[in-house]
VOPAGU-2260 file (C-alpha; in pm, 1 decimal, decimal comma):
REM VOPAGU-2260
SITE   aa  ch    i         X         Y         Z
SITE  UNK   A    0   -1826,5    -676,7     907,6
SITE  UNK   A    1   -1562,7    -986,5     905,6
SITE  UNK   A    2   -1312,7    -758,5     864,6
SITE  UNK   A    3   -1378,9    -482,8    1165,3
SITE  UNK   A    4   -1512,4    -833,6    1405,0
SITE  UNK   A    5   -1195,9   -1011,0    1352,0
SITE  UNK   A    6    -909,5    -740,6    1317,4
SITE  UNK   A    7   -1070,8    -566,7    1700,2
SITE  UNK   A    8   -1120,3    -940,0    1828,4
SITE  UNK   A    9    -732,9   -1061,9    1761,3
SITE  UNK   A   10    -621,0    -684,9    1834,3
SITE  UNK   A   11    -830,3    -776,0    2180,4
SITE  UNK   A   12    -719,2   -1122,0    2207,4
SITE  UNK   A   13    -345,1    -997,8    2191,0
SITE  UNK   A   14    -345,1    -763,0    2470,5
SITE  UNK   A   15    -524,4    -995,0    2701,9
SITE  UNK   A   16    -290,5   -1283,1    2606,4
SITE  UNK   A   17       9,2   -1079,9    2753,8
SITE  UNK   A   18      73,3   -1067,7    3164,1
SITE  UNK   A   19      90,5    -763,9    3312,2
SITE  UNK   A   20     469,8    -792,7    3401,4
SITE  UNK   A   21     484,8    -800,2    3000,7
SITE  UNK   A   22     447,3    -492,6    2960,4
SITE  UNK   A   23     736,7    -203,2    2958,4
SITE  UNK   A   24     755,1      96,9    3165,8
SITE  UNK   A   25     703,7     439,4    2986,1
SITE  UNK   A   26    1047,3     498,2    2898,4
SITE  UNK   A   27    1177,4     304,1    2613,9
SITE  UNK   A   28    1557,3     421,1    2711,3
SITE  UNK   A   29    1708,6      49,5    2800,2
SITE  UNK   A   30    1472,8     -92,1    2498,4
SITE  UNK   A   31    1620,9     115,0    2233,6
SITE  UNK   A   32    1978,3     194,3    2397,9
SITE  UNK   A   33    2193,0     -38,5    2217,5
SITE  UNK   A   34    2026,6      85,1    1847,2
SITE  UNK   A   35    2329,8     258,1    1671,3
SITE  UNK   A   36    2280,9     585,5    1629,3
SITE  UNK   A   37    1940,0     590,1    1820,1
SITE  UNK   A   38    2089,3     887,5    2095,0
SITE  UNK   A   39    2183,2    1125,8    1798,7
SITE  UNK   A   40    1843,8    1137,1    1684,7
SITE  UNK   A   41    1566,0    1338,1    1809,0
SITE  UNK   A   42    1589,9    1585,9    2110,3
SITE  UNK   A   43    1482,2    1915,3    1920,5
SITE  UNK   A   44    1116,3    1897,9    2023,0
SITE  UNK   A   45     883,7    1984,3    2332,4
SITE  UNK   A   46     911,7    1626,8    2431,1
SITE  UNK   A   47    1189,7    1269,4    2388,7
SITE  UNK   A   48    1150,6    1125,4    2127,1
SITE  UNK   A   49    1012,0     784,6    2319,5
SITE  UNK   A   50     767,0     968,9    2433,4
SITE  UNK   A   51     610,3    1129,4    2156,1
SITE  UNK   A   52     628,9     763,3    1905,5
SITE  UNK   A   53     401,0     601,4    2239,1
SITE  UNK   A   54     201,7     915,4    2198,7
SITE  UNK   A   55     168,8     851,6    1856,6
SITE  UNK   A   56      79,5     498,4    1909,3
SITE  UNK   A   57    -137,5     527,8    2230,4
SITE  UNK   A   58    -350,7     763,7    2024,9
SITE  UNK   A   59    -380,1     528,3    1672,0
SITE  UNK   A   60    -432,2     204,9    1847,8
SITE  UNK   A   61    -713,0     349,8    2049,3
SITE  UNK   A   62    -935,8     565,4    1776,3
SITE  UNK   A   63    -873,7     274,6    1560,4
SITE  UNK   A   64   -1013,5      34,2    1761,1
SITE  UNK   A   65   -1288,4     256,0    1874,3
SITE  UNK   A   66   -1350,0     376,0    1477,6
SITE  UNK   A   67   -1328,2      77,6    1345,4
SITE  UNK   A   68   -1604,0     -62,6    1615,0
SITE  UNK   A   69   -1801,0     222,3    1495,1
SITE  UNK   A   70   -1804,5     469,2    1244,4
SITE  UNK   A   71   -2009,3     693,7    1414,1
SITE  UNK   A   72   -1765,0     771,1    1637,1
SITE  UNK   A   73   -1567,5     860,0    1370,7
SITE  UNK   A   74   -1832,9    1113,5    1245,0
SITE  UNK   A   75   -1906,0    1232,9    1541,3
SITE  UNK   A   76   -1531,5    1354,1    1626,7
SITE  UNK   A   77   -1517,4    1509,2    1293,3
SITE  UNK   A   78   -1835,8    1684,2    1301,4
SITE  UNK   A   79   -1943,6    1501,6     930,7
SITE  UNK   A   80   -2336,9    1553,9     942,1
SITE  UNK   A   81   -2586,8    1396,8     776,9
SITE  UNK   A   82   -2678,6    1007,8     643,0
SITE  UNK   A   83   -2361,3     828,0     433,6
SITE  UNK   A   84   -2434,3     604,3      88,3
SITE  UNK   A   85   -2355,6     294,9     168,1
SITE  UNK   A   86   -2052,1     381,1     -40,3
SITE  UNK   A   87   -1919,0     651,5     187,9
SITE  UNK   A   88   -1958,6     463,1     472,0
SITE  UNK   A   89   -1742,5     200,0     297,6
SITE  UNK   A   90   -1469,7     485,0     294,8
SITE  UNK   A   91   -1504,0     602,1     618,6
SITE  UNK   A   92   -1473,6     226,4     727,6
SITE  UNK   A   93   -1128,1     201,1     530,2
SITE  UNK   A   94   -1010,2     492,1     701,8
SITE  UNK   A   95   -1049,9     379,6    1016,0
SITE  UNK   A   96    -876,0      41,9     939,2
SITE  UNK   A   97    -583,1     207,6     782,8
SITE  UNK   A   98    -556,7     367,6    1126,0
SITE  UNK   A   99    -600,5      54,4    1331,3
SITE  UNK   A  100    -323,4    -128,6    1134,0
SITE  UNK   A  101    -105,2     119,8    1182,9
SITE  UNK   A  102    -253,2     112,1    1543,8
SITE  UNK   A  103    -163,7    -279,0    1597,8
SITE  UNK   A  104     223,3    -191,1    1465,9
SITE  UNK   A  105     326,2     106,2    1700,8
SITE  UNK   A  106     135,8     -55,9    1991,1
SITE  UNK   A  107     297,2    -408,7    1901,8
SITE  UNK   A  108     663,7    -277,3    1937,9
SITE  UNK   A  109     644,9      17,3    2150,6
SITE  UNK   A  110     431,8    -131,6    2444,8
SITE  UNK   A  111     480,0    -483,9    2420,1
SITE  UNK   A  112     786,1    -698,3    2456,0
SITE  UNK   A  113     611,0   -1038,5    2410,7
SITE  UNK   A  114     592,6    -950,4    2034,0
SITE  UNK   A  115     789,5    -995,8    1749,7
SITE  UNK   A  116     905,7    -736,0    1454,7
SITE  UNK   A  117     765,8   -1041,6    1244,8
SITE  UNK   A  118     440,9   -1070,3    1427,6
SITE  UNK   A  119     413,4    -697,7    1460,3
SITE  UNK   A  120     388,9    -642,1    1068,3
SITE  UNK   A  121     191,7    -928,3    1011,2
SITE  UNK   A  122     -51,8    -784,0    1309,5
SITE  UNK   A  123     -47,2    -431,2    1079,7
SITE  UNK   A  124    -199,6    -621,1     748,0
SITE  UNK   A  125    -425,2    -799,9     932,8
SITE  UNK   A  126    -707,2    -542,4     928,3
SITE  UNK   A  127    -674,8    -482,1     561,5
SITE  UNK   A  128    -658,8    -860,4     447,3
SITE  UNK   A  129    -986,4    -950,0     603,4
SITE  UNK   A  130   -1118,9    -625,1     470,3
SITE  UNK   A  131    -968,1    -751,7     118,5
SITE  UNK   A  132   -1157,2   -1081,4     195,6
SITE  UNK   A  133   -1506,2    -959,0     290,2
SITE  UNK   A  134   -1496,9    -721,5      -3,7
SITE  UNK   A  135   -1430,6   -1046,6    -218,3
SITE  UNK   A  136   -1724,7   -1293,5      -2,4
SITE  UNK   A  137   -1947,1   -1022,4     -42,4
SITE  UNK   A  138   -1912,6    -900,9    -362,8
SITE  UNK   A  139   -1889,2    -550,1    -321,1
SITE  UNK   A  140   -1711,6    -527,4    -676,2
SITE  UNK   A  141   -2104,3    -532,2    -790,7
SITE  UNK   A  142   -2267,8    -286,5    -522,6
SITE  UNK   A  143   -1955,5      19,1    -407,9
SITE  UNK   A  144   -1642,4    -146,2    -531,6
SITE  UNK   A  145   -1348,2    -163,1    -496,2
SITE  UNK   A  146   -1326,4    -428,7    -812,2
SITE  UNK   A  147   -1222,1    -769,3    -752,0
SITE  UNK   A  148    -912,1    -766,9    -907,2
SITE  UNK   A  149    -830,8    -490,0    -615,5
SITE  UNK   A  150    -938,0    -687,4    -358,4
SITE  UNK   A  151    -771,2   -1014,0    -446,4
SITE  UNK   A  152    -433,2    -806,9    -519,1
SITE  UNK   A  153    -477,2    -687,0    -106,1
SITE  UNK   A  154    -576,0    -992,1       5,6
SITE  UNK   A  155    -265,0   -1185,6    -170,7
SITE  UNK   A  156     -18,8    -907,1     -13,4
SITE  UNK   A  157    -145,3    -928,5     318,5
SITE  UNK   A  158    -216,9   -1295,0     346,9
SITE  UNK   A  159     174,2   -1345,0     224,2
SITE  UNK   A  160     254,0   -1107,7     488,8
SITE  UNK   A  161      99,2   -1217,7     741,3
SITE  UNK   A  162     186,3   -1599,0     689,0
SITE  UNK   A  163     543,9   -1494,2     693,0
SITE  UNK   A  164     560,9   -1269,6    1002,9
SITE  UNK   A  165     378,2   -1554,6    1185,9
SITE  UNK   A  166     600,8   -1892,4    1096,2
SITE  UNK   A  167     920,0   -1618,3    1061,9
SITE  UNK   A  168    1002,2   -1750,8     680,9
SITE  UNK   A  169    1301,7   -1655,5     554,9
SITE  UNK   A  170    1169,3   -1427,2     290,8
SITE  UNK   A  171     960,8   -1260,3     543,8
SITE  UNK   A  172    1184,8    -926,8     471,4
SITE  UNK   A  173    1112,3    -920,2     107,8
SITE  UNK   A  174     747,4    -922,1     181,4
SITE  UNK   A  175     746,2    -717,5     448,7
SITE  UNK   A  176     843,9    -434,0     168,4
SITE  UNK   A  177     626,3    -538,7    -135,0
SITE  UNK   A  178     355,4    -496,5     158,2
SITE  UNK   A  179     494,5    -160,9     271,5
SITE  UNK   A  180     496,4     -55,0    -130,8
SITE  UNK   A  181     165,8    -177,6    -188,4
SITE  UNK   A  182      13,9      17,1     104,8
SITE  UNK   A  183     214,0     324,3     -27,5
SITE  UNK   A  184     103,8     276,5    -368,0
SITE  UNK   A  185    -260,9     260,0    -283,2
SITE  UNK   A  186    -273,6     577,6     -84,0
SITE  UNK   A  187     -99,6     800,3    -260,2
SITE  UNK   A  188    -304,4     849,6    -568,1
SITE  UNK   A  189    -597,4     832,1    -344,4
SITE  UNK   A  190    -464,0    1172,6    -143,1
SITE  UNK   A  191    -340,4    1290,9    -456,8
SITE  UNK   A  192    -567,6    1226,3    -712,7
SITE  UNK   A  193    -922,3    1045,5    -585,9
SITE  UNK   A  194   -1141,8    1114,7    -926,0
SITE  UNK   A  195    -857,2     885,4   -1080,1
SITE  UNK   A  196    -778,0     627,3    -793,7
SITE  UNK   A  197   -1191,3     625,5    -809,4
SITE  UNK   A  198   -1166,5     511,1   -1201,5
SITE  UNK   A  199    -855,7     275,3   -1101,9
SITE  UNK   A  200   -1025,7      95,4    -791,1
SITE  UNK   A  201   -1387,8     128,0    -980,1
SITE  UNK   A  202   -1572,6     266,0    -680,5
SITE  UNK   A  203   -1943,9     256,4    -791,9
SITE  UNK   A  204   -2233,4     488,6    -638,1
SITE  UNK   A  205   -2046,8     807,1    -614,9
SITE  UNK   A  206   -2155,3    1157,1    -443,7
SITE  UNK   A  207   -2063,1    1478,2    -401,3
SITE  UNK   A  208   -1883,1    1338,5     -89,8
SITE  UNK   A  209   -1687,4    1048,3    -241,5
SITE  UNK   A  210   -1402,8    1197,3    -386,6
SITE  UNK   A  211   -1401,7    1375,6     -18,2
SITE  UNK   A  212   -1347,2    1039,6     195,7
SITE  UNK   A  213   -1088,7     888,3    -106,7
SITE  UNK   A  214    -860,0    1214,3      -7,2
SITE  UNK   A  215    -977,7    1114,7     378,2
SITE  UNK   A  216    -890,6     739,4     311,8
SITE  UNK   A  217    -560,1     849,7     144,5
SITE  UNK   A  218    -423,6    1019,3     427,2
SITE  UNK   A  219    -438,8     737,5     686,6
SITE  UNK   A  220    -360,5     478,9     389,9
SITE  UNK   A  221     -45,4     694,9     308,3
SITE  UNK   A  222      82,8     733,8     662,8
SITE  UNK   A  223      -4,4     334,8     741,0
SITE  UNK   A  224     258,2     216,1     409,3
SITE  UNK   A  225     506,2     466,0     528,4
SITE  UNK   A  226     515,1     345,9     873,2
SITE  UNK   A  227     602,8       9,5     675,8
SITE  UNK   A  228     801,4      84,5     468,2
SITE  UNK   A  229    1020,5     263,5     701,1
SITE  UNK   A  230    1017,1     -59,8     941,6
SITE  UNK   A  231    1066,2    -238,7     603,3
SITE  UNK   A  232    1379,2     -67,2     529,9
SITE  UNK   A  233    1539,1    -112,0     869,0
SITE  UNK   A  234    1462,0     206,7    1065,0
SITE  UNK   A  235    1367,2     114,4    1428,1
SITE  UNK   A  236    1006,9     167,7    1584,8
SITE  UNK   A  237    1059,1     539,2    1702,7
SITE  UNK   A  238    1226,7     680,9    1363,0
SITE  UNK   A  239     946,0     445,5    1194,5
SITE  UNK   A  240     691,5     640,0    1387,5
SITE  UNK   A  241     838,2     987,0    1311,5
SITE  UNK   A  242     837,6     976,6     982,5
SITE  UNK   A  243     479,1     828,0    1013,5
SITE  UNK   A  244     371,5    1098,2    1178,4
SITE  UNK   A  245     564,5    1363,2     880,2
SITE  UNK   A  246     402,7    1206,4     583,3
SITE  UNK   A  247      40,3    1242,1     788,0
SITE  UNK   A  248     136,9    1584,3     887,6
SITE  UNK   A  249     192,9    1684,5     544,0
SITE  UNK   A  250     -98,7    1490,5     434,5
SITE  UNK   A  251    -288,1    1646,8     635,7
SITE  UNK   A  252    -191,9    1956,5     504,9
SITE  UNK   A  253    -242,5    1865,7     123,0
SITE  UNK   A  254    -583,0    1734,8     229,1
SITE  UNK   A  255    -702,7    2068,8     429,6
SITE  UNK   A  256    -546,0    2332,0     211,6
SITE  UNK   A  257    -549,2    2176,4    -161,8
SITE  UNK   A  258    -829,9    1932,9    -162,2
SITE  UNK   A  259   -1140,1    2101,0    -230,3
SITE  UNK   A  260   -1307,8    1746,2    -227,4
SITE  UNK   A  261   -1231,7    1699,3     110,1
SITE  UNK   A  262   -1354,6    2033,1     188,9
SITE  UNK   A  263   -1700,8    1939,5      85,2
SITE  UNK   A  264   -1725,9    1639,8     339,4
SITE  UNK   A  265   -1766,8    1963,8     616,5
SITE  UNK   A  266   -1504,8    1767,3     809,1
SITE  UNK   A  267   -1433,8    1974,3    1170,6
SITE  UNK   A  268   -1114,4    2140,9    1098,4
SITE  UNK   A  269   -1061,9    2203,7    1475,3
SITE  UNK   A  270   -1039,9    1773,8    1494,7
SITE  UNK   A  271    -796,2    1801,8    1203,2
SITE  UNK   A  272    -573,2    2039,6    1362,9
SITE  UNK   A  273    -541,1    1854,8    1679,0
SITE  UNK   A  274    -392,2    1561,2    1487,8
SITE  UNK   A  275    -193,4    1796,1    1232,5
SITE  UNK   A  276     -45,2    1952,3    1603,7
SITE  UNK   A  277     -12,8    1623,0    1753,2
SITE  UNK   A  278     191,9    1509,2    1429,9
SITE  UNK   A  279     363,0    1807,2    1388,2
SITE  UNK   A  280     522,8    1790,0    1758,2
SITE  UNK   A  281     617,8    1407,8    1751,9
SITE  UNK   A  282     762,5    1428,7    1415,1
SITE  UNK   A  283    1008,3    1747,0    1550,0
SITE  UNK   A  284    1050,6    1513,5    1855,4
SITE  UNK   A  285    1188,4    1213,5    1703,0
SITE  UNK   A  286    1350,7    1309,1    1368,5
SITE  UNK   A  287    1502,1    1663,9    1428,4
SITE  UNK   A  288    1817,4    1672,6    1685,4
């Protein structure tokens, strides 16, 4: 609970704390105009590419917040029937912070211009470091896992991250990326392989579902470290959000088509393919000219 009460509250606190003149028109034209090389990219798709990254971000910041509030909304727009363990709710409650961090990012530098790069990334890691911390004060290592040594390893990461995108340290790039690898190195194996990332993290009090909500949890996990890592590395917000919104397109794909796990959850496929369309459309937006 510390985690989801304090990630919504400062994610609340934020957007009160700016004025309403604060806050950019739609277009993101004048923002972005002066990025080299921002006008050669993107154009191909239905809609500009500024458009479809605030798409992107309108929708993450807002079923994050709402998810992460709740996790029954979050089985109730997937259609997932039925009472969770106490373990699968865990995962379902990981999911929707992976989406809320990436949430606080895209929100942060697409609709705000009182914020920082620095304080956007920092804002990102927030959810998962007080996650990291509550696993630790409440010792889930000995109930549904993950093990401490997991939890301590997040909460390092995102504590360094966050201290440096909030006093601007000078090494604030460098751990900016080990953040951005971390996040990628944790969701991967998760979407690709959750029996093993189960073993690795040693999630206790499996089901038949569990393996399910790892591939679940991989695919927002995945897509929230390579909307890092691409900031990370230098790309600006609307390429970062592109290729966000490729890797969850074709995680979304590996999940619905070659994850019989996930199959098992009886996860709404209809919900699924209005992200994998959303996705699909803003990725061809932003990246392809």
């Amino acid at each position: 609970m510390i985690a989801r009460s304090l990630a919504v509250s400062l994610f609340l606190l934020t957007t009160v704390a700016g004025s309403i003149d604060s806050v950019p028109s739609f277009s993101l034209k004048r923002r972005f105009a002066r990025v080299p090389g921002l006008e050669l990219r993107g154009g191909a798709g239905p809609i500009e590419a500024e458009t479809a990254a605030k798409v992107v971000g309108g929708i993450a910041i807002t079923a994050g917040s709402v998810f992460t509030v709740s996790d029954k909304f979050c089985l109730k727009a997937y259609d997932v029937q039925g009472e969770l363990s106490s373990t699968d709710a865990r995962l379902v409650t990981d999911h929707n912070i992976s989406i809320l961090g990436a949430g606080l990012v895209m929100y942060s530098l697409l609709f705000r211009k009182d914020i920082s790069f620095n304080l956007a990334m920092a804002l990102g890691n927030l959810p998962w470091t007080f996650r990291a911390l509550s696993n630790i004060l409440n010792e889930c290592s000995k109930t549904t896992g993950p093990s401490n040594m997991g939890s301590s390893m997040g909460l390092a990461v995102g504590a360094a991250t966050m201290y440096a995108g909030l006093t601007d340290a000078a090494w604030a790039s460098s751990v900016f990326k080990a953040s951005a690898i971390f996040g990628l190195a944790s969701g991967l194996p998760l979407l690709l392989a959750p029996g093993a990332a189960a073993k690795l993290w040693e999630i206790k009090g499996a089901t038949d579902m569990t393996n399910g909500m790892l591939t679940g949890l991989g695919v927002t996990l995945t897509g929230l470290g390579a909307l890092l890592t691409s900031l990370a590395w230098g790309d600006d917000i609307i390429t970062a959000v592109g290729k966000k919104a490729m890797v969850d397109a074709l995680a979304c794909m590996k999940a619905m088509y070659f994850s019989p796990e996930w199959a098992s959850i009886g996860v709404s496929k209809t919900s699924v393919y209005l992200w994998l369309i959303i996705d699909v459309v803003a990725a061809f937006s932003i990246l392809v000219k």
